[in-house]
ZAVEXPA-687163 format. One record per residue (C-alpha): y, x, z; residue in one letter. Coordinates in Angstrom, 2 decimals. Each point is the difference from the previous one (the first is absolute). Example, Ala and Ser with C-alpha at 12.3 -4.5 7.8 and 13.67 -1.06 7.14 Angstrom:
<rs>
+---------+---------+---------+------+
|       v |       u |       w | resn |
+---------+---------+---------+------+
|   -4.50 |   12.30 |    7.80 |    A |
|    3.44 |    1.37 |   -0.66 |    S |
+---------+---------+---------+------+
</rs>
This chain:
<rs>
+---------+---------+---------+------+
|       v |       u |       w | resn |
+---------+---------+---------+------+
|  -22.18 |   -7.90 |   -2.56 |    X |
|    2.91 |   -0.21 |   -1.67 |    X |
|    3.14 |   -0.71 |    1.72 |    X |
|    2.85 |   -2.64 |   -0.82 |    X |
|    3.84 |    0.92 |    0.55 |    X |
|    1.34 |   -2.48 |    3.16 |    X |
|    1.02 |   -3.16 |   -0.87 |    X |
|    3.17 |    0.05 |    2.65 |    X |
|    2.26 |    2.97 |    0.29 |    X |
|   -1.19 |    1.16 |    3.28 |    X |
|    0.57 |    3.73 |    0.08 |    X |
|   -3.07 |    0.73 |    2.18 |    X |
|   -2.32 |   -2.16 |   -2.10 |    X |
|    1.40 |    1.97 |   -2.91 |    X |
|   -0.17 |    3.44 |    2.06 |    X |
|   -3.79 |   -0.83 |    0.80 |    X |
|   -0.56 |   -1.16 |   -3.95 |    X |
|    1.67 |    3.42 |   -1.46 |    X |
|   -2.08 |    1.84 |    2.25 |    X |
|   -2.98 |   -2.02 |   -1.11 |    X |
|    0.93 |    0.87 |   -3.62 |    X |
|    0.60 |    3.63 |    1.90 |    X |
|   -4.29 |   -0.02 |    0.47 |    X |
|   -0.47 |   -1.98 |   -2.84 |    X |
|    1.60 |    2.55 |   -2.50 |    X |
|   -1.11 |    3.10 |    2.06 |    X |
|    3.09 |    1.34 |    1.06 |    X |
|   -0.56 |   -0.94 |    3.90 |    X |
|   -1.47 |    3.50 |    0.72 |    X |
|    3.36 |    1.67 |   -1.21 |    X |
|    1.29 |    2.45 |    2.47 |    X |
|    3.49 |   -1.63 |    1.36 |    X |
|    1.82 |    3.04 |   -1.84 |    X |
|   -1.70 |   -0.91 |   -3.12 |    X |
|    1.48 |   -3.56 |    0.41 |    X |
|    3.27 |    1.38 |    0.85 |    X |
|    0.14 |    1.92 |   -3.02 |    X |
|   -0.60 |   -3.47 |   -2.54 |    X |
|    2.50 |   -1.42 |    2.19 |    X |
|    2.76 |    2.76 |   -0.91 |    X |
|   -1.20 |    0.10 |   -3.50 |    X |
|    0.20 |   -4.24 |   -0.13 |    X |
|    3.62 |    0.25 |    1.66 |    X |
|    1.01 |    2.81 |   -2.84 |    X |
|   -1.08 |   -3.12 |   -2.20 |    X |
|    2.07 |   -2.37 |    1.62 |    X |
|    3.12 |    1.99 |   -0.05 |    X |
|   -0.27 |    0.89 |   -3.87 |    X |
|   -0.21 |   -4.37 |   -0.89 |    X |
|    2.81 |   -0.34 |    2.45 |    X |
|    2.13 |    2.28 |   -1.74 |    X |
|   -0.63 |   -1.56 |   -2.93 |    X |
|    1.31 |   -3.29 |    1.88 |    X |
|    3.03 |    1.77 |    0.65 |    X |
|    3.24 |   -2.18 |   -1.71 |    X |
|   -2.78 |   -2.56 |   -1.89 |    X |
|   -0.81 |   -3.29 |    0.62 |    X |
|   -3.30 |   -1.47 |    1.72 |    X |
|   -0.43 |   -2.51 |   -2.93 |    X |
|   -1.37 |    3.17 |   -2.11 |    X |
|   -3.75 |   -0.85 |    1.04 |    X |
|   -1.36 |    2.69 |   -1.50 |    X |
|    1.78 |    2.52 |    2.58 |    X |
|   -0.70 |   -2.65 |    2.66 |    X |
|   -3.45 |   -0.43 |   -0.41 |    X |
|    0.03 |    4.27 |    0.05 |    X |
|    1.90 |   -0.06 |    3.13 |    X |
|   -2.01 |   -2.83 |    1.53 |    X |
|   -3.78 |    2.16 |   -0.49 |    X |
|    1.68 |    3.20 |    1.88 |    X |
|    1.37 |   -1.82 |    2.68 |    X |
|   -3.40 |   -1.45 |    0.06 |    X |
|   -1.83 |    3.48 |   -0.23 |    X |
|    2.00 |    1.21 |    3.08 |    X |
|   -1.08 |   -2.63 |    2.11 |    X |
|   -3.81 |    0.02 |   -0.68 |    X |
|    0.09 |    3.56 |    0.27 |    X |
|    1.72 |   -0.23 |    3.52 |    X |
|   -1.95 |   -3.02 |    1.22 |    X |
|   -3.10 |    2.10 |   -0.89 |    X |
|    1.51 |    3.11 |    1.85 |    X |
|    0.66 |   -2.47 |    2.93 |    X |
|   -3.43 |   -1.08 |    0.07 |    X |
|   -1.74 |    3.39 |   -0.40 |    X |
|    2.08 |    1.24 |    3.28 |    X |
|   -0.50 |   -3.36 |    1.63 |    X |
|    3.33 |   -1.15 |    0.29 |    X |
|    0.39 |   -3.88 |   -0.04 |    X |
|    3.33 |   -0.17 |   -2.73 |    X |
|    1.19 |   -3.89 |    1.77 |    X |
|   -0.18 |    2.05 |    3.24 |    X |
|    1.79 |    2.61 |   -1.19 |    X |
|    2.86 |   -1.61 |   -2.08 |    X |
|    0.44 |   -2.22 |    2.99 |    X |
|    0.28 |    2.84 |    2.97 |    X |
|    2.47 |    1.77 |   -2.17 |    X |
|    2.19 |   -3.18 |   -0.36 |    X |
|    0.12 |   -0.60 |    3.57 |    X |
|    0.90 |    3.83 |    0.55 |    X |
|    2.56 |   -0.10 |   -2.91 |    X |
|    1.52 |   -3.31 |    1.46 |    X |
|    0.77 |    2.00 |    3.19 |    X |
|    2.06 |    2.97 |   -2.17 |    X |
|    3.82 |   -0.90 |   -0.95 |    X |
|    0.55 |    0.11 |   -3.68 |    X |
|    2.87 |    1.25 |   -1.24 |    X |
+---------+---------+---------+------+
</rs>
């Protein structure tokens, strides 16, 4: 059965489709290590097409549209890590908040 990406921009339902696409694709037996690994390889990504941003405009789509898919790579990659350790990302994101909102910033 094949899957369609969420129509709304609820992070769970988008959690629960990555990690669909997670079964789906075969990656959902990945040790969490494994998974860690993409992640760090996918963030290595992201930091070379934002140092390309560095000093240029957004209206260069080109670098944009680069930026955008490894931005995009690091959060399916950590949804699916979330998922394969059972960790509910909305939760998550949201107890951290309400612990951060308690710490004085400087």
């Amino acid at each position: 059965m094949k899957n369609t990406f969420p129509a709304t921009d609820s992070l769970k339902e988008l959690q629960d489709y990555i990690w669909q696409m997670n079964i789906e694709r075969g990656f959902s037996q990945e040790a969490p290590s494994e998974k860690l690994l993409m992640v760090m390889e996918e963030v290595g990504e992201l930091a070379k097409a934002i140092r390309q941003h560095i000093g240029m405009k957004f209206s260069d789509t080109t670098k944009k549209a680069e930026l955008e898919e490894e931005l995009a790579d690091v959060q399916i990659l950590l949804l699916g890590l979330a998922s394969l350790t059972q960790v509910d990302m909305f939760e998550a994101v949201r107890a951290k908040e309400a612990k951060n909102n308690l710490r004085i910033w400087k």
